[in-house]
Backbone and ligand atoms as CSV (ligand in chain L), in Angstrom:
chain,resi,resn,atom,element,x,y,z
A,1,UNK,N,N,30.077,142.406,180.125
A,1,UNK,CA,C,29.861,141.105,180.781
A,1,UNK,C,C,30.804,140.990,181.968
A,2,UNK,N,N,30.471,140.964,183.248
A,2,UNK,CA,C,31.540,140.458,184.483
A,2,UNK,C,C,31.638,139.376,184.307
A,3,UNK,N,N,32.402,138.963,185.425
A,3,UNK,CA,C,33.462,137.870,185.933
A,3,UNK,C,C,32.341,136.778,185.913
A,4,UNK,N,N,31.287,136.747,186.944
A,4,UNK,CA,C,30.340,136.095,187.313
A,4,UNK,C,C,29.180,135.542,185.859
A,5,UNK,N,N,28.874,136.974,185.278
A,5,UNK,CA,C,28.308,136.196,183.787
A,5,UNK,C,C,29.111,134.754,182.933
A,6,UNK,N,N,30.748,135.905,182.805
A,6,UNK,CA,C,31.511,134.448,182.175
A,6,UNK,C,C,31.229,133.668,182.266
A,7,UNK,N,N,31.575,133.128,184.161
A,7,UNK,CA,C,31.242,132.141,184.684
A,7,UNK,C,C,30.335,130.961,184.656
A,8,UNK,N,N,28.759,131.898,184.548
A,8,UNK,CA,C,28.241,131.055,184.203
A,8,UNK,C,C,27.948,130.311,182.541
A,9,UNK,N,N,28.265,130.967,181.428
A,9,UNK,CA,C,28.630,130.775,180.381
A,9,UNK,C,C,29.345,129.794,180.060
A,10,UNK,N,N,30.456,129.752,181.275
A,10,UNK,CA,C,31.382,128.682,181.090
A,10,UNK,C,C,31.163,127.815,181.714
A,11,UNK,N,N,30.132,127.546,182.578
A,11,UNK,CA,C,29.126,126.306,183.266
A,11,UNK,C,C,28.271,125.948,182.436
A,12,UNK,N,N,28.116,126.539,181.546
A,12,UNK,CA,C,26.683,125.886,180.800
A,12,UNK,C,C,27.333,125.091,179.446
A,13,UNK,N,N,28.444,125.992,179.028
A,13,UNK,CA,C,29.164,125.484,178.187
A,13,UNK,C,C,29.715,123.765,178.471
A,14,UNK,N,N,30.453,124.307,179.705
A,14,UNK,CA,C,30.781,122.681,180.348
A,14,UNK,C,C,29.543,121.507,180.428
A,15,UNK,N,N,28.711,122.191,180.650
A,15,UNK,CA,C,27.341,121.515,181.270
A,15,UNK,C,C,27.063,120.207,180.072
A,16,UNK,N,N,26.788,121.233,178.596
A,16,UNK,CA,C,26.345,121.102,177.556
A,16,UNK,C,C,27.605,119.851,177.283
A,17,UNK,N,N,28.968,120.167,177.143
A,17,UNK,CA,C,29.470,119.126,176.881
A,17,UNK,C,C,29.832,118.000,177.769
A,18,UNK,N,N,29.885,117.762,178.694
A,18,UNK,CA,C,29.008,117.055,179.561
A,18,UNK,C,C,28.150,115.826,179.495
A,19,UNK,N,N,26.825,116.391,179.205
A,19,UNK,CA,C,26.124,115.939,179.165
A,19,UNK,C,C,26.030,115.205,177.504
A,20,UNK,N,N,26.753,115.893,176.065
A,20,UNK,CA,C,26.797,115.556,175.135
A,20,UNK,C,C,28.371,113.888,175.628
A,21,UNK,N,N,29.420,114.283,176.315
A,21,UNK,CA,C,29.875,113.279,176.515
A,21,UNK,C,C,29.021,111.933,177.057
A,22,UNK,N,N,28.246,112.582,178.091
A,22,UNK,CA,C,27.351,111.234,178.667
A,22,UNK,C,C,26.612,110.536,177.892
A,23,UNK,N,N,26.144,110.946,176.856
A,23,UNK,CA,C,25.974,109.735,175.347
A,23,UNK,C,C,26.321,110.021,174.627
A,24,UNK,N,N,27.434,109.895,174.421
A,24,UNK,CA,C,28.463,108.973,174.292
A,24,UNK,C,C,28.897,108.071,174.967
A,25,UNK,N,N,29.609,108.144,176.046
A,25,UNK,CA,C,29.523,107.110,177.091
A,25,UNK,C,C,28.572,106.247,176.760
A,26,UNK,N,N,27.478,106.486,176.752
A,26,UNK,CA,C,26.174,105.577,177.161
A,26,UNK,C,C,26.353,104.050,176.024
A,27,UNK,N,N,27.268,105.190,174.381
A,27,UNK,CA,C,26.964,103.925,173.299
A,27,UNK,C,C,28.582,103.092,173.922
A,28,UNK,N,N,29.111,103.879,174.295
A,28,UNK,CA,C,30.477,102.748,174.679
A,28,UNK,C,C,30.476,101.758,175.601
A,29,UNK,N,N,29.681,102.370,176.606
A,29,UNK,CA,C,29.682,101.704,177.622
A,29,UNK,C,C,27.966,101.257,177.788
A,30,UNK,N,N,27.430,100.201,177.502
A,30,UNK,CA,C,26.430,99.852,177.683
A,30,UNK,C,C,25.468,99.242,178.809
A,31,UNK,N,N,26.750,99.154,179.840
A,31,UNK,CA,C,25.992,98.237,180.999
A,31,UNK,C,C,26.399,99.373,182.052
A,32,UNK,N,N,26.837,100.184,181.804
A,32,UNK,CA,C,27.073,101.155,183.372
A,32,UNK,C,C,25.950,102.205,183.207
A,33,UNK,N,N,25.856,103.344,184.520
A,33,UNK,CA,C,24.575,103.522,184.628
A,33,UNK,C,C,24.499,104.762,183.554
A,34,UNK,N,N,23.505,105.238,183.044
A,34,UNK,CA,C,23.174,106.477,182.518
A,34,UNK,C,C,23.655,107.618,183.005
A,35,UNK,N,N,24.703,108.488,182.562
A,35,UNK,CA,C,24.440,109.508,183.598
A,35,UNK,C,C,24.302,110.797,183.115
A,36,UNK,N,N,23.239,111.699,183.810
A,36,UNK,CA,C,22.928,112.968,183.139
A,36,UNK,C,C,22.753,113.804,184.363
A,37,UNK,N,N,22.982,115.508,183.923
A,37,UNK,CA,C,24.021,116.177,184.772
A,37,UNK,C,C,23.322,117.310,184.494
A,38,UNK,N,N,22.594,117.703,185.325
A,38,UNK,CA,C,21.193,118.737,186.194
A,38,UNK,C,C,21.916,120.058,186.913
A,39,UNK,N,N,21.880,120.837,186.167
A,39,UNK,CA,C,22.162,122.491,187.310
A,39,UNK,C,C,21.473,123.247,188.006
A,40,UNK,N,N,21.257,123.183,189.173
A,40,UNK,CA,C,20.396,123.495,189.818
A,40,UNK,C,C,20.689,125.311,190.256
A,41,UNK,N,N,19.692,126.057,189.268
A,41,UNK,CA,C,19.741,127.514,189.530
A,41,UNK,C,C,17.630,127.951,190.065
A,42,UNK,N,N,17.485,128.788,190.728
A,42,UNK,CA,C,16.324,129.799,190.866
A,42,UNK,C,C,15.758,130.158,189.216
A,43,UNK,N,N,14.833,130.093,189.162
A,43,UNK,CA,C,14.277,130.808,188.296
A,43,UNK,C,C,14.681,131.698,187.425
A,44,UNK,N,N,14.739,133.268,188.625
A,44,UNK,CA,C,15.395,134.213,188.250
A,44,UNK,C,C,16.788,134.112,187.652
A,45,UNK,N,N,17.334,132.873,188.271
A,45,UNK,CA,C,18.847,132.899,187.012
A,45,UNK,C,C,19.078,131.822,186.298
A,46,UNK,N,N,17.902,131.261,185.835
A,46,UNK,CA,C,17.975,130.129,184.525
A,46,UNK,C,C,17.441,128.915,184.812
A,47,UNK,N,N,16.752,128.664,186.127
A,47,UNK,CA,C,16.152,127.580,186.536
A,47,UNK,C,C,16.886,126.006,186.266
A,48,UNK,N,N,16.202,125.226,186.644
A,48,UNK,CA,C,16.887,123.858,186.124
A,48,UNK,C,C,17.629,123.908,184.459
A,49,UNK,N,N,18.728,123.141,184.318
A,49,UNK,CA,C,19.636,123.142,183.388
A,49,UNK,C,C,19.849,121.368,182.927
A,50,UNK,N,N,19.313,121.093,182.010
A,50,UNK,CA,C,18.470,121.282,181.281
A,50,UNK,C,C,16.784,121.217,182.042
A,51,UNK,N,N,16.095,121.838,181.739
A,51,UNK,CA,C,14.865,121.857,182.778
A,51,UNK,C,C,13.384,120.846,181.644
A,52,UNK,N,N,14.161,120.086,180.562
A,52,UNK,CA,C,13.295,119.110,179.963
A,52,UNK,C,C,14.231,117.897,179.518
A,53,UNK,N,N,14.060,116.767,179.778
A,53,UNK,CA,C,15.124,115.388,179.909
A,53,UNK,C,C,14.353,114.420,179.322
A,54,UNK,N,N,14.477,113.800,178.328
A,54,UNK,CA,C,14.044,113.062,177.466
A,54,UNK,C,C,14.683,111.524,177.775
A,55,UNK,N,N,14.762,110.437,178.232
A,55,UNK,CA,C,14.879,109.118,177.777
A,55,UNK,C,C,14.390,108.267,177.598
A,56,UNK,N,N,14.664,106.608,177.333
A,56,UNK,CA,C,14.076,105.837,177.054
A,56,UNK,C,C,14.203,104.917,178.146
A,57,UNK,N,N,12.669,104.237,178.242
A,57,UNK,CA,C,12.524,103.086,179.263
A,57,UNK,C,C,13.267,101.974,178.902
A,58,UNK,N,N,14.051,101.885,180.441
A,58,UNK,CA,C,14.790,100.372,180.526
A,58,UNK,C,C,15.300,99.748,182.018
A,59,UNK,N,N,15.998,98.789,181.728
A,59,UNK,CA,C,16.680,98.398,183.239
A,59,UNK,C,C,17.772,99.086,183.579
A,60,UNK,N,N,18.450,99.836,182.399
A,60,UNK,CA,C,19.934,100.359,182.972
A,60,UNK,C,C,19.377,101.397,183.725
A,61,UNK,N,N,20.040,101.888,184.938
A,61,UNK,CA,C,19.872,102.911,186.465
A,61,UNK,C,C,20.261,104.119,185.147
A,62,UNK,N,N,19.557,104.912,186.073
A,62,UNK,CA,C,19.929,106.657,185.168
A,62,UNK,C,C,20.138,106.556,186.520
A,63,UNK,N,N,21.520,107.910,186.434
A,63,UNK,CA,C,22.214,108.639,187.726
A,63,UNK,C,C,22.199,110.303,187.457
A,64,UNK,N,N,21.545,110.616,187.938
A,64,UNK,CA,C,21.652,112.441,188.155
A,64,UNK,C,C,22.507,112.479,188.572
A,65,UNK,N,N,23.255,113.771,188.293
A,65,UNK,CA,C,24.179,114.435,189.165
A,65,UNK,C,C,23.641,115.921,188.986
A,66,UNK,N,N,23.280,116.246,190.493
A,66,UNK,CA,C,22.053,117.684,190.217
A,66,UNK,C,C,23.262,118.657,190.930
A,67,UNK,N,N,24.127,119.151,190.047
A,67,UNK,CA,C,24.993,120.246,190.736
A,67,UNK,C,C,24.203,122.067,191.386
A,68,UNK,N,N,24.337,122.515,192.283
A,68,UNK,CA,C,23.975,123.718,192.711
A,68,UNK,C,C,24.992,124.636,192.056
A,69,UNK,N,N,24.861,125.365,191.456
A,69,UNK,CA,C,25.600,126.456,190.422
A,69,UNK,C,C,24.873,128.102,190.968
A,70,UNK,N,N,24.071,127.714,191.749
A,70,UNK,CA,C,23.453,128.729,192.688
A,70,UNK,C,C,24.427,129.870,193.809
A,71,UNK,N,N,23.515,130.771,194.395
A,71,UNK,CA,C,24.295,130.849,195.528
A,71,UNK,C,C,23.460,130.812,196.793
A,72,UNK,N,N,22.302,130.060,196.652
A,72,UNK,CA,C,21.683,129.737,197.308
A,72,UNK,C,C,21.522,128.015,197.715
A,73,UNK,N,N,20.779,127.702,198.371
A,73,UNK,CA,C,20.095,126.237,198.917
A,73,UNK,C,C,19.259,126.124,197.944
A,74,UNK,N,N,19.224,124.760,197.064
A,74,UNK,CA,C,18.419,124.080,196.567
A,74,UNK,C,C,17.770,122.561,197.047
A,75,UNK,N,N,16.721,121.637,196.889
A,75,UNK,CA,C,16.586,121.005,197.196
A,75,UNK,C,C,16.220,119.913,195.979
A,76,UNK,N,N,16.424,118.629,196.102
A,76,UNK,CA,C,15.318,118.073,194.634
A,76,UNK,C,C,14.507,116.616,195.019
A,77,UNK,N,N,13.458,117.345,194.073
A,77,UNK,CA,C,12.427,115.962,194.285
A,77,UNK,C,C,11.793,115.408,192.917
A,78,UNK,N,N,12.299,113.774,192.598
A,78,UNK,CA,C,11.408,113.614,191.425
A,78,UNK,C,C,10.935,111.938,192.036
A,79,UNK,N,N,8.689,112.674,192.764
A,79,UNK,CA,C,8.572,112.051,193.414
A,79,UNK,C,C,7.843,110.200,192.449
A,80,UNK,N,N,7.867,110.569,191.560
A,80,UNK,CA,C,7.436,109.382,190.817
A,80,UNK,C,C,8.189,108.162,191.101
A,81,UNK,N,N,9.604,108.751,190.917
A,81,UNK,CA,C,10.644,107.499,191.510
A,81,UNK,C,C,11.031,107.438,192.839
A,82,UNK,N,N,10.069,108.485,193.877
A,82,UNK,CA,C,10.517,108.157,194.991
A,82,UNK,C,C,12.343,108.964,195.379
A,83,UNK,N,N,12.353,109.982,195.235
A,83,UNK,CA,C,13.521,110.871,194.987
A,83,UNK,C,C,13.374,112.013,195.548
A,84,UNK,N,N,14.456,112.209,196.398
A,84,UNK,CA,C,14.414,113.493,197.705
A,84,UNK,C,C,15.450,113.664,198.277
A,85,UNK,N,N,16.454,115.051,197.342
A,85,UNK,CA,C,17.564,115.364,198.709
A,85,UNK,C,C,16.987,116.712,199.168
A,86,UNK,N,N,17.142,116.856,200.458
A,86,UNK,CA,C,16.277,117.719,201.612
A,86,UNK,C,C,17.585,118.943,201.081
A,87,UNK,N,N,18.325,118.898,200.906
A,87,UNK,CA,C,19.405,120.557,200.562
A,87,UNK,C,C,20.153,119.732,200.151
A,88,UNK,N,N,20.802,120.935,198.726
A,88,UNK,CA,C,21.829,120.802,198.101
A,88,UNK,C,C,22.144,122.233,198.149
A,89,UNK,N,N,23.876,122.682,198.937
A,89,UNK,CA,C,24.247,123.940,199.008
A,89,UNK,C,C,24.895,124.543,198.194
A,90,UNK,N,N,24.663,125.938,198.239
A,90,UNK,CA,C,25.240,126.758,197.068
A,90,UNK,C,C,26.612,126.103,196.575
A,91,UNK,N,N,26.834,125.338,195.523
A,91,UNK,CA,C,27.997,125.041,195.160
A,91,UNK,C,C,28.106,123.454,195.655
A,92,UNK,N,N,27.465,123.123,196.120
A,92,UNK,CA,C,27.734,121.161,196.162
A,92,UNK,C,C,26.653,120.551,195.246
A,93,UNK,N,N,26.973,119.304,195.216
A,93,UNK,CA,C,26.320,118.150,194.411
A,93,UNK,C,C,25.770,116.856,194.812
A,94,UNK,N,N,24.631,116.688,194.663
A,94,UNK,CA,C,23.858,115.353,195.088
A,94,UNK,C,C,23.759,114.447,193.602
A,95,UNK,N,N,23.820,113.298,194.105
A,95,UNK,CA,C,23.633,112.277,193.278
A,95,UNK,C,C,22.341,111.258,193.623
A,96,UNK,N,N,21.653,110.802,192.207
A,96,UNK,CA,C,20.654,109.639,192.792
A,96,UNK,C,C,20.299,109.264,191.658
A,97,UNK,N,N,20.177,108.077,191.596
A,97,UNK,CA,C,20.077,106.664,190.583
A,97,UNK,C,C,18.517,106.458,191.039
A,98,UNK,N,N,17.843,106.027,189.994
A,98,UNK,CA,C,16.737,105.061,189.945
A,98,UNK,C,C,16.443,104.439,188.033
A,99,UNK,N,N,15.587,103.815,188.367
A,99,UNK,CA,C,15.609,102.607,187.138
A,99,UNK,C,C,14.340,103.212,186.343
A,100,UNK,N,N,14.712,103.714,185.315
A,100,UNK,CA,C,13.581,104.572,184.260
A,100,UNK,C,C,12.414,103.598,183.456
A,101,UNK,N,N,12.018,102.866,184.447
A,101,UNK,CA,C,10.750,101.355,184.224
A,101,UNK,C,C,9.468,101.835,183.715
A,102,UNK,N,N,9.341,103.373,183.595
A,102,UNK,CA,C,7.756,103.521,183.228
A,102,UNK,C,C,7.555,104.097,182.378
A,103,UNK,N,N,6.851,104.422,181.472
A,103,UNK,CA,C,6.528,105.631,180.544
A,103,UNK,C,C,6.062,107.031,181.032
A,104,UNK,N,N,6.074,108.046,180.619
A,104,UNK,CA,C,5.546,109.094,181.251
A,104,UNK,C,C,6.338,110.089,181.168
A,105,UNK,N,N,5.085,111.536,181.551
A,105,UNK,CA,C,5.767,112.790,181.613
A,105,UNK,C,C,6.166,113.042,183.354
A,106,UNK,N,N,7.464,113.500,184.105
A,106,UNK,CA,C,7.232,113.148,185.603
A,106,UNK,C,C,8.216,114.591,185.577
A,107,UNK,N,N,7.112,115.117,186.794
A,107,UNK,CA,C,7.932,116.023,187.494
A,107,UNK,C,C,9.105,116.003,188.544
A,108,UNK,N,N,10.572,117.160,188.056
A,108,UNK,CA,C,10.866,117.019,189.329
A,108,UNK,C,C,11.123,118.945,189.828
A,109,UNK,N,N,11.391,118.907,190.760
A,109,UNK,CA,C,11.361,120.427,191.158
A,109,UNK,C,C,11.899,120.721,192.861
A,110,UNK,N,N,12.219,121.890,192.826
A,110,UNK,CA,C,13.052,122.493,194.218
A,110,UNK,C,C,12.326,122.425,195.185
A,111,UNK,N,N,12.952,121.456,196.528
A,111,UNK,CA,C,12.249,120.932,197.848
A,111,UNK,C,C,12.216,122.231,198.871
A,112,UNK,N,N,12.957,123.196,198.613
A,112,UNK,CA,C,13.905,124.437,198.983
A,112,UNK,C,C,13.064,125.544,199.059
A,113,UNK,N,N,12.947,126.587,199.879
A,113,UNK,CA,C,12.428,127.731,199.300
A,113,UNK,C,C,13.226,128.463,199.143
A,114,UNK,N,N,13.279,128.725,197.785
A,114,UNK,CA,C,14.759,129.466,197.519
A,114,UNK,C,C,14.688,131.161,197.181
A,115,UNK,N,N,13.892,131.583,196.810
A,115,UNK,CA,C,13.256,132.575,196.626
A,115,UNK,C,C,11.842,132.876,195.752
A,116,UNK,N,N,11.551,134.110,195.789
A,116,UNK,CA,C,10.193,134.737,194.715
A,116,UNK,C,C,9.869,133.859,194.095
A,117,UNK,N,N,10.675,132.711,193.115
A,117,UNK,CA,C,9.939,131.983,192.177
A,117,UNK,C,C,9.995,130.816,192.503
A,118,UNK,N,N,10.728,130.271,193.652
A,118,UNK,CA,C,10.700,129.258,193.889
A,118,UNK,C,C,9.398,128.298,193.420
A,119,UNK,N,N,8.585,128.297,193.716
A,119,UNK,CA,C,7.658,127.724,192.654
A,119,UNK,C,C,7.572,126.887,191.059
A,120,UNK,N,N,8.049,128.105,190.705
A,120,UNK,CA,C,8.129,127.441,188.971
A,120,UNK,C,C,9.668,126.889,189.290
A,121,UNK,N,N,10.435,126.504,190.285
A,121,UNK,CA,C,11.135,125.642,190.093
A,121,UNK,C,C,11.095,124.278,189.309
A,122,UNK,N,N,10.758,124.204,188.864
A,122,UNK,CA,C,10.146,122.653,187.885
A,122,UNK,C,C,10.893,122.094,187.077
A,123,UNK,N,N,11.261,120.996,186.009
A,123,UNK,CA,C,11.755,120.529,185.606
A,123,UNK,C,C,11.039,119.078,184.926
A,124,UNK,N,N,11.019,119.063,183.711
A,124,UNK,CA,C,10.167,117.752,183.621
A,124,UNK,C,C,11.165,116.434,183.019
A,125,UNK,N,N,11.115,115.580,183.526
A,125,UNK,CA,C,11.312,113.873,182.681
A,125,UNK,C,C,10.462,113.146,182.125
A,126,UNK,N,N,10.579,113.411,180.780
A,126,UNK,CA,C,9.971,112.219,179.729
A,126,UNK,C,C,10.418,110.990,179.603
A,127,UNK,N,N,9.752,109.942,179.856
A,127,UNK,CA,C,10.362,108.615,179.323
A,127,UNK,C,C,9.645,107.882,178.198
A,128,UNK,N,N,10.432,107.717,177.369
A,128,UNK,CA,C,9.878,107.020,176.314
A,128,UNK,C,C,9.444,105.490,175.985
A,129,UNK,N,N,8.699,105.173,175.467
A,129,UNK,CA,C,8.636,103.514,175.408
A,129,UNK,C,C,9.463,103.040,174.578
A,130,UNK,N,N,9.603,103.419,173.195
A,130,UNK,CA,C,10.165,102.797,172.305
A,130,UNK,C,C,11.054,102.598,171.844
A,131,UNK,N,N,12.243,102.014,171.280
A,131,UNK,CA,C,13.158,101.807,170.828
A,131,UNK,C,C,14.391,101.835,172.202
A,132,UNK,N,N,15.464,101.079,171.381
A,132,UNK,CA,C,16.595,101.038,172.541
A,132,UNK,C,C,16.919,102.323,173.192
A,133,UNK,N,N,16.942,102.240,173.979
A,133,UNK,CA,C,18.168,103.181,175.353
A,133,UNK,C,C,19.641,103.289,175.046
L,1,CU,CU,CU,15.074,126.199,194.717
């Protein structure tokens, strides 16, 4: 295993707890926004992170934070809510809030052509109807 495998091992690791902290947060803190935390890789090296996102419909704002863990240009779009950063560079981070008001399965995926698979860049958001957030 190189330097660079670790690496990412130890991004996903972080990722994972992370995102297990962010609800938590969510039951402590009930009125601040949602926040869940997107790695933006190519296909070929693991595609969106987590690349299926499950929540529940409400008024509290969900906030992405779509980090590039790449070493390329990514871009993201999840156009249901009206959501579009034009590049995110190898190694920076975009943020964007919107209000999870609908039910549904909604795509989001790479604005970028990033390479060969760029395509199956994809990523889906489920929102649920029922029960609390
Ligand atoms: Cu891409």
């Amino acid at each position: 295993m190189d330097r660079q495998e670790t690496m990412g091992i130890l991004l996903v690791i972080a990722a994972t707890l992370v995102i297990g902290g962010g609800s938590l947060f969510y039951y402590l803190l009930p009125s601040g926004p949602y926040t869940i935390e997107i790695l933006a890789r190519a296909p070929e090296r693991g595609n969106w992170f987590p690349s299926e996102i499950e929540i529940k419909r409400g008024d509290r704002p969900v906030r992405l934070i779509i980090r590039n863990v790449d070493g390329v240009t990514h871009g993201f779009a999840l156009p249901a809510f009206n959501i579009r950063v034009d590049q995110i560079r190898a190694g920076q981070t975009a943020q964007v809030s919107f209000i999870p008001s609908r039910v549904g399965s909604f795509r989001f995926y790479c604005t970028v052509w990033c390479g060969p698979y760029h395509m199956k860049m994809i990523g889906i958001l489920k929102i649920k109807g029922e029960g609390k957030r």
